[in-house]
VOGU-3710 file (C-alpha; in Angstrom, 3 decimals, decimal comma):
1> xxxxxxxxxx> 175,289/278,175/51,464  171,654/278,861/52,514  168,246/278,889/51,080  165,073/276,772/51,154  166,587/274,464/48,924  170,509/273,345/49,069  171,885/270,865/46,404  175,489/270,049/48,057  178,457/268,202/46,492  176,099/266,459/43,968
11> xxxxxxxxxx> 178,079/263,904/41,690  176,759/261,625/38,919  177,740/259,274/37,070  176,780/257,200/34,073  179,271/254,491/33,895  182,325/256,182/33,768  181,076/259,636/32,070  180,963/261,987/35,146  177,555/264,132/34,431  177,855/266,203/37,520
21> xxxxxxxxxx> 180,848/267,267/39,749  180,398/268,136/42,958  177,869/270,743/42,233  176,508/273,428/44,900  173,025/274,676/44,539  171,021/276,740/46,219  167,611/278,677/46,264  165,276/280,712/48,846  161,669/280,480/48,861  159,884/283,152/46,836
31> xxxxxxxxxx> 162,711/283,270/44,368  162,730/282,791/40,751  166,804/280,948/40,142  167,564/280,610/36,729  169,636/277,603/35,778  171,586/278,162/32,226  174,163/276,086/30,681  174,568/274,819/26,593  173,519/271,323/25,987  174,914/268,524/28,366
41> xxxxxxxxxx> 176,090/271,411/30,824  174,127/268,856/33,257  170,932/271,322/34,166  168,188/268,338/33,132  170,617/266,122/34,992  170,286/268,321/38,409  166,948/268,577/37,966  165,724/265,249/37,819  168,281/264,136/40,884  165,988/266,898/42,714
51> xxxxxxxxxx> 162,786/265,006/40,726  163,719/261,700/42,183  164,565/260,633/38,749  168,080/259,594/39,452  170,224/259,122/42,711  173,118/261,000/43,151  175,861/258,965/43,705  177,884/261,769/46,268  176,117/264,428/48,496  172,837/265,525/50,059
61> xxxxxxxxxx> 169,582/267,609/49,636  168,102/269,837/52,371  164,616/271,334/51,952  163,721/273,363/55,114  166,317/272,735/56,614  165,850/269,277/56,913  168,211/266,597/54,804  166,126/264,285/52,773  166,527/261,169/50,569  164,588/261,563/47,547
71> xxxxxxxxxx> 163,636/257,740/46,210  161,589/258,412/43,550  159,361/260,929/41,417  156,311/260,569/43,664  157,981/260,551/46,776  159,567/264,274/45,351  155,879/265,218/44,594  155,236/264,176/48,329  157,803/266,740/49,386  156,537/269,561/47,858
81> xxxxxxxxxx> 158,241/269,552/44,585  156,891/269,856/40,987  158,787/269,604/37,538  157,673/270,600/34,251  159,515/268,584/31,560  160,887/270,242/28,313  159,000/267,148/26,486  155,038/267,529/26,806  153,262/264,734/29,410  150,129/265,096/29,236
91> xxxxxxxxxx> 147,403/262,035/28,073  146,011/263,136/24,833  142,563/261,818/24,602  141,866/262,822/28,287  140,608/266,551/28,963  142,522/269,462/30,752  140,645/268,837/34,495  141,322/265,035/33,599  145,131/265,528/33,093  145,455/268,327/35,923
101> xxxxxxxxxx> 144,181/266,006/38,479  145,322/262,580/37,180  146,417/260,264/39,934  145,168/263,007/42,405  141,448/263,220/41,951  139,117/265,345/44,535  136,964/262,851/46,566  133,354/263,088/47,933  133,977/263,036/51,472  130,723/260,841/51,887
111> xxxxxxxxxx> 131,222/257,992/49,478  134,281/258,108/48,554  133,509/258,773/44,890  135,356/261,429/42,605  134,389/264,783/43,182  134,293/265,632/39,177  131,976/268,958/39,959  135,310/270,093/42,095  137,437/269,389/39,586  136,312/270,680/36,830
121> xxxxxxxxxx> 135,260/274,177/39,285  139,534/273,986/40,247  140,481/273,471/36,379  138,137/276,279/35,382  139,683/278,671/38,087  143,587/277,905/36,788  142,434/278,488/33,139  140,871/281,621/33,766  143,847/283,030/35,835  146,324/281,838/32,673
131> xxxxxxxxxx> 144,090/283,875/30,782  142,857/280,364/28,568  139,173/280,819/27,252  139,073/277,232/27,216  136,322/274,483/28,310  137,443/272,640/31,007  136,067/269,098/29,041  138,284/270,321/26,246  140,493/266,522/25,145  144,308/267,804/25,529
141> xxxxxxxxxx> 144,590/266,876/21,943  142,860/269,776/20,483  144,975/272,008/22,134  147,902/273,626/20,596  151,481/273,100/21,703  151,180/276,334/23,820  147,998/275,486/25,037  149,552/272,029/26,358  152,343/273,600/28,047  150,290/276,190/30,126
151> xxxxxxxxxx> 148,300/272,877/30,926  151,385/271,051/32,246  152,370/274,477/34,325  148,247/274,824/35,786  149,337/271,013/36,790  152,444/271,565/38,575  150,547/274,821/40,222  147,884/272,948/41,262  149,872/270,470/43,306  150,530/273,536/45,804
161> xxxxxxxxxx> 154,389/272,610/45,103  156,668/274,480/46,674  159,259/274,277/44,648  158,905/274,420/40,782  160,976/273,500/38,240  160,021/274,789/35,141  162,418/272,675/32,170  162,196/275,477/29,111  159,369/276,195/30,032  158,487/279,042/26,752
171> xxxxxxxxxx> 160,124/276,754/23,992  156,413/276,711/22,619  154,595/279,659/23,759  153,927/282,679/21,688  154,748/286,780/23,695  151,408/286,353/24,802  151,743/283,309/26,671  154,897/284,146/27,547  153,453/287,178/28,974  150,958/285,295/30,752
181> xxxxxxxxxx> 153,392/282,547/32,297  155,668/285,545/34,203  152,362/286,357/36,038  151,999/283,204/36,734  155,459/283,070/37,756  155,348/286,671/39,985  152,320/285,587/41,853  153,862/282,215/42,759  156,815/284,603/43,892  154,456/286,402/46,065
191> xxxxxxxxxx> 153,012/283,289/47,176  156,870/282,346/48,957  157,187/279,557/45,829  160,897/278,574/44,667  160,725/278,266/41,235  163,942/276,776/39,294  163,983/277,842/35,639  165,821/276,078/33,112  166,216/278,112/29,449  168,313/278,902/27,051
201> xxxxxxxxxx> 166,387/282,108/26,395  168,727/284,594/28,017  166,562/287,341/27,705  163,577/285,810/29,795  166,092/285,203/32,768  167,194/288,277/32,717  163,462/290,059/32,382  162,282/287,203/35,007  165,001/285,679/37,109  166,071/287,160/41,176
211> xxxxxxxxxx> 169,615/285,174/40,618  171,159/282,549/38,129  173,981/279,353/37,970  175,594/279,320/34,841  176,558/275,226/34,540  179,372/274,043/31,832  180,329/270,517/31,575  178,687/269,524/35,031  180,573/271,911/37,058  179,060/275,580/38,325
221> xxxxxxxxxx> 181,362/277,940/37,072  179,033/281,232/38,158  176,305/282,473/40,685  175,357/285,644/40,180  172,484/288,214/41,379  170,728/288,723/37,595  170,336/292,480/38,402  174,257/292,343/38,389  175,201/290,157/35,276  174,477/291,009/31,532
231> xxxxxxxxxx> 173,427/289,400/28,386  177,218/288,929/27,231  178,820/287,903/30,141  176,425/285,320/31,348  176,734/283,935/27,162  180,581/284,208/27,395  179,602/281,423/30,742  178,158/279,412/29,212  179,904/278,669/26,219  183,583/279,436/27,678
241> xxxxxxxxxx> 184,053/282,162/24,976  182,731/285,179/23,627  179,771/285,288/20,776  179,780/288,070/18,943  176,775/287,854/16,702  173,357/286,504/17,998  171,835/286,201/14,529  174,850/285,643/11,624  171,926/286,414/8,345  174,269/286,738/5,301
251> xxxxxxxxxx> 172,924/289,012/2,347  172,045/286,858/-0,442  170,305/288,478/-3,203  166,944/286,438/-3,642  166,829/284,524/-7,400  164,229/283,224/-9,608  160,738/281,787/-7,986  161,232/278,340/-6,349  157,340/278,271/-4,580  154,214/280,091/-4,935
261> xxxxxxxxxx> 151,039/279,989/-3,222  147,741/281,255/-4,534  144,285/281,712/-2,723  145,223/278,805/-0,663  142,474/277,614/2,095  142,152/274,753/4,290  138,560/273,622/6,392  138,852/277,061/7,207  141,745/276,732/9,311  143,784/278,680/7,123
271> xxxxxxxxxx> 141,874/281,346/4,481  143,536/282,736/1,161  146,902/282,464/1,744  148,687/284,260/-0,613  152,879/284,113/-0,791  155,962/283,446/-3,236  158,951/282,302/-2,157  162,305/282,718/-3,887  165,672/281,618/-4,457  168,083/282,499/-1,830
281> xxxxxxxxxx> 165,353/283,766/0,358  164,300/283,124/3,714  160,833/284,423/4,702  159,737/284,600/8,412  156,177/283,181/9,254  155,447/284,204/12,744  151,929/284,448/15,045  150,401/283,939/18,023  149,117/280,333/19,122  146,362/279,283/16,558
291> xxxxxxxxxx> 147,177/281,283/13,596  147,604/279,021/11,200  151,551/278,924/10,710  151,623/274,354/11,310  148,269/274,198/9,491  149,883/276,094/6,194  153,098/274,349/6,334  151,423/270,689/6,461  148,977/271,522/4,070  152,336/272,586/1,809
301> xxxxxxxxxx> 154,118/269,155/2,625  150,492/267,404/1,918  149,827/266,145/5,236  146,740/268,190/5,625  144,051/268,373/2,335  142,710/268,546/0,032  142,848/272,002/-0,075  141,307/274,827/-2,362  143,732/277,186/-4,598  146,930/276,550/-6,347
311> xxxxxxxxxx> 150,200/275,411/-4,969  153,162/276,293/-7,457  156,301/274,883/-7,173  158,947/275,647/-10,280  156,227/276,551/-12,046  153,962/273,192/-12,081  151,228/274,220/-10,603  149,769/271,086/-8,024  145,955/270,904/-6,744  146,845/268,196/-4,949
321> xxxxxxxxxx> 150,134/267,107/-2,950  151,203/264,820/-0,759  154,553/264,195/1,316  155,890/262,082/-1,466  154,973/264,369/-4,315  156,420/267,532/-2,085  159,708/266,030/-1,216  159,945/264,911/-5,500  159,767/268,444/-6,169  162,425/269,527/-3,569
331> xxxxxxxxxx> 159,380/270,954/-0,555  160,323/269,459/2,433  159,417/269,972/6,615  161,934/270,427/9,316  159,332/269,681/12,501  159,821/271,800/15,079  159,294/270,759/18,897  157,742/267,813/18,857  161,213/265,817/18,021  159,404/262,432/17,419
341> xxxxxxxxxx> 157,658/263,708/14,604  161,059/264,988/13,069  162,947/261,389/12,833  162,577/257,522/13,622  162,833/256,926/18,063  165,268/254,309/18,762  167,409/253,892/15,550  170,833/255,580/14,523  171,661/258,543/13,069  172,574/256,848/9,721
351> xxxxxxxxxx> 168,851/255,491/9,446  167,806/258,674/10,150  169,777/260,397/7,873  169,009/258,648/4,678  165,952/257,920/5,185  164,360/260,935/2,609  166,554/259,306/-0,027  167,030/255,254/0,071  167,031/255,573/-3,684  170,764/257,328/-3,513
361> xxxxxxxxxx> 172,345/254,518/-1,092  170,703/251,373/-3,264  171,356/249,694/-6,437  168,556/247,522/-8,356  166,619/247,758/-5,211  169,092/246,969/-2,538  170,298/248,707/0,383  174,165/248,974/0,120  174,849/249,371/3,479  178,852/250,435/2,807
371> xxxxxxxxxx> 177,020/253,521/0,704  174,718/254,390/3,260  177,485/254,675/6,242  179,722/256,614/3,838  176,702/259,042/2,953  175,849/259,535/6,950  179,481/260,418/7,884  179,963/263,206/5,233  176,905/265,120/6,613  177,595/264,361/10,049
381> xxxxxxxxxx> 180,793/265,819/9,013  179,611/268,695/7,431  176,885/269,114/9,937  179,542/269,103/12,763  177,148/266,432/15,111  180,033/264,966/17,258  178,313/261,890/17,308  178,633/257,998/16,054  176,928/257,701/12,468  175,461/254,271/14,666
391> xxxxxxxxxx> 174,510/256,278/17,996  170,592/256,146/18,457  169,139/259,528/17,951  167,095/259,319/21,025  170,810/259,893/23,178  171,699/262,965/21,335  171,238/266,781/22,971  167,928/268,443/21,581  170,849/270,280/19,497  172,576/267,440/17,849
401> xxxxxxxxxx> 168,902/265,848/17,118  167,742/268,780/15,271  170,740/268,863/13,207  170,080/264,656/12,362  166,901/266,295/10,959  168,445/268,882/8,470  170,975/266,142/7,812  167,998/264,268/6,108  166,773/267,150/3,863  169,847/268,018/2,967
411> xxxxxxxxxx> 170,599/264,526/1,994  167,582/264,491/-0,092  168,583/267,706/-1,808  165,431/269,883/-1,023  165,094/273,419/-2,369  162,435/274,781/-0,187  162,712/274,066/3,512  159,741/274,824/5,951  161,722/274,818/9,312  159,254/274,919/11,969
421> xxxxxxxxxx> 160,769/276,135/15,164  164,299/275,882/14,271  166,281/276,579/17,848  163,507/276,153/20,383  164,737/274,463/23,166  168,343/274,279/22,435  171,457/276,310/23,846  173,175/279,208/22,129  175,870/277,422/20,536  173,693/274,956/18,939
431> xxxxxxxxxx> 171,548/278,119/18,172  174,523/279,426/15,633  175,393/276,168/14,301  171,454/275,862/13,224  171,493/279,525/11,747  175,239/278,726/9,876  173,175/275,830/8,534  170,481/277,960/7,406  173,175/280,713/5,267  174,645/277,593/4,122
441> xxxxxxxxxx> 171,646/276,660/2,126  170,423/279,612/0,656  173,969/280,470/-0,130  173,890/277,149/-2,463  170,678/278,029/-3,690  167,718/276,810/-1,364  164,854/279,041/0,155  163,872/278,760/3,662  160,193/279,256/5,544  161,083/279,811/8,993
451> xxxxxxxxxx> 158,284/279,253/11,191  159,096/280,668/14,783  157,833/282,094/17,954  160,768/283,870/18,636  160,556/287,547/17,453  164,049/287,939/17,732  165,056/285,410/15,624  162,414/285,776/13,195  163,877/289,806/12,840  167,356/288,719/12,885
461> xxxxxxxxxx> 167,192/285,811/10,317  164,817/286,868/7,806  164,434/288,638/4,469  160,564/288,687/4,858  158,267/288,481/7,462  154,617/287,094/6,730  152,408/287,598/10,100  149,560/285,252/9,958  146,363/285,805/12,333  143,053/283,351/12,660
471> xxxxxxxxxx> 144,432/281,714/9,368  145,234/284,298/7,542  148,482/286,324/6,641  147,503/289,732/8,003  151,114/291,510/6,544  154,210/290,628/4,922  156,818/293,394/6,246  160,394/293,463/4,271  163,252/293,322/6,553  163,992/297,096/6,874
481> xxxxxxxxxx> 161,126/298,051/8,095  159,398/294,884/10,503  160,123/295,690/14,201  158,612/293,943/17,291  156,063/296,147/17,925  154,582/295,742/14,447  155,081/292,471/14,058  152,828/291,767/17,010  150,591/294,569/16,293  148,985/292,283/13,613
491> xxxxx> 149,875/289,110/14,936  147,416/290,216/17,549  144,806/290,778/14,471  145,641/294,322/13,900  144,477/295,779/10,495
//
């Protein structure tokens, strides 16, 4: 084993559950190492023994050559180490220079003071090379999810690390920041940089990746050069058998109108939106960062209004709606990567579950707790979740907790589904599971609005494809004939 960095023999455990086995890892400087494995391979795990997150209980770390004992998260930042979570970190009512050099501010060599003038002059630098056309005073909060990511990476960058760990890193970037973070990413290459990249996107490692570790239940089971490995075989890895089809879409032929939207605006944010949405149907809503796709699905759910034009649903037409009146009439919101906005933090999976619907599991007002258990296990059955109907969602893989969340709708019975980001950040597995889920509903009747980043997906799970732009839906392509190279022809305000 050699290499700028070398993981060797690292065990942990968590009581008696052995996360890690006597894993080997190793990377050179200047090299991009992918790190792949489905959920609870043990990649995070790794990761934050190298973050100083947790001790390893057997083995050692060598950076330079030299064996080190990492105590704690700032005493990796001390060595030269950097890692960008999956979760966003940033403080939200602080601005980008403000979060980039929290805890680290420039001082006036003279009086001690903070050198804000050299701050905001660094921030301004790193948001020009990321390509952001931002103000540096910008609060974090006003930023889209994209936006907040490329802020966490011009953080991490800014440290001078010298080794990176980027934690799925593109689960919220559009192709154009995507595009924009593998510059990033070749330059800090150039630069002699080690950057460790966790994602379940096999198509990035393999566009952006020198070499790759394939983890499966805390054990390496393959190192390979990424120039000599393909798509399948790395897939086959992971999962410890072959997957045939990437994107499972069954042909259901589209019924009777469910939801239609007429000459629908919002503060501007999102102009004359114009769609119908049918039986059976799942429509694609794709765009870059700031086109409107959030805005128009939580102005349909009512979390954002009033609004101007007509919202139809069953043919009641609605100039007003909110959450409660949307989920009466079967409209519902699967959130997408912001989990905590998707289900109650620190309760179970039963909670959870029937929370949409209290009304099913209660007579003359009462909880009947016996109900309610019985209710969560048949959809955690049917959903497959492998989990305790009384585990706390927080412990479940980003898989298993975006299941608990269709759980919910389905428990409440809901006929439209807006899905927003339906596999980001979760392993290819989980991935088919989630688009099984999907044909299951529209096979019993449901329509789905499948808000996603992911071209791929949106082309191989969708009957329609509506490409919005500055608020607006610039095209609605039918299957047959949407390709990649249209689709982000207009998502990049094409005419």
């Amino acid at each position: 084993m050699s290499g700028y960095l070398q993981m060797k023999g690292i065990t942990k455990r968590f009581h008696d559950n052995v996360v890690l086995s006597g894993i080997n890892f190793s990377a050179d400087a200047g090299q991009v190492h992918a790190l792949v494995g489905e959920n609870g391979a043990g990649k995070s795990t790794l990761m934050k023994v190298l973050a100083g997150l947790y001790q390893p209980d057997e083995g050692e770390i060598q950076i330079g050559g030299q064996v080190v004992s990492i105590a704690n998260p700032k005493h990796s930042q001390e060595l030269g180490i950097a890692m960008i979570y999956q979760e966003i970190r940033l403080f939200q009512d602080l601005d980008i220079a403000e979060n980039v050099f929290i805890r680290r501010e420039p001082l006036k060599s003279w009086n001690l003071l903070i050198d804000w003038n050299k701050a905001y002059r660094e921030t301004r630098k790193y948001l020009l090379e990321f390509g952001l056309d931002i103000h540096v005073k910008t609060p974090v909060k006003a930023l889209s999810s994209g936006q907040q990511k490329l802020v966490e990476i011009i953080k991490a960058v800014s440290q001078d690390a010298k080794i990176i760990i980027m934690d799925e890193p593109t689960a919220a970037l559009t192709e154009t920041e995507i595009a924009t973070l593998f510059k990033v990413v070749r330059d800090l290459k150039r630069r002699g940089v080690t950057i460790i990249y966790i994602s379940h996107r096999i198509e990035e490692i393999i566009q952006i990746a020198d070499q790759v570790t394939v983890l499966r239940e805390g054990e390496v089971v393959q190192v390979s050069n990424v120039n000599s490995v393909d798509l399948t075989n790395i897939v086959k890895m992971m999962a410890g058998k072959e997957l045939e089809d990437r994107y499972p879409k069954l042909k259901v032929k589209p019924g009777k109108e469910l939801l239609r939207i007429e000459s629908l605006s919002y503060l501007g944010r999102i102009r004359n939106i114009n769609l119908e949405v049918r039986r059976g149907e799942i429509i694609g809503l794709t765009g870059l960062s700031g086109s409107g796709r959030r805005t128009l699905a939580k102005v349909l759910f009512g979390i954002n209004g009033p609004y101007e034009g007509k919202i139809i649903m069953k043919g009641k037409e609605f100039r007003s709606i909110t959450p409660h009146i949307a989920m009466k009439h079967g409209l519902c919101y699967v959130t997408g990567i912001h989990a905590e906005e998707g289900f109650l933090t620190n309760t179970s999976i039963t909670e959870n579950i029937t929370l949409t619907s209290l009304r099913r599991v209660s007579r003359f007002g009462f909880l009947n707790k016996r109900q309610e258990m019985k209710a969560a296990q048949d959809m955690i059955e049917r959903l497959e979740i492998k989990a305790g109907e009384q585990e706390l969602v927080d412990n479940l893989s980003g898989g298993k907790q975006k299941k608990v969340m269709f759980a919910k709708w389905l428990f409440a019975n809901a006929q439209v589904l807006i899905i927003d980001e339906p596999t980001a950040g979760i392993d290819i597995s989980s991935k088919l599971d989630i688009y099984n889920m999907i044909n299951e509903l529209v096979l019993s009747g449901a329509s789905v609005i499948m808000i996603s980043s992911d071209i791929s997906e949106i082309l191989g799970m969708s009957d329609r494809i509506a490409v919005m732009y500055d608020g607006e839906i610039r095209r609605i392509f039918e299957r047959s004939e949407a390709t990649q190279e249209n689709i982000l022809y207009f998502a990049s305000g094409g005419k």
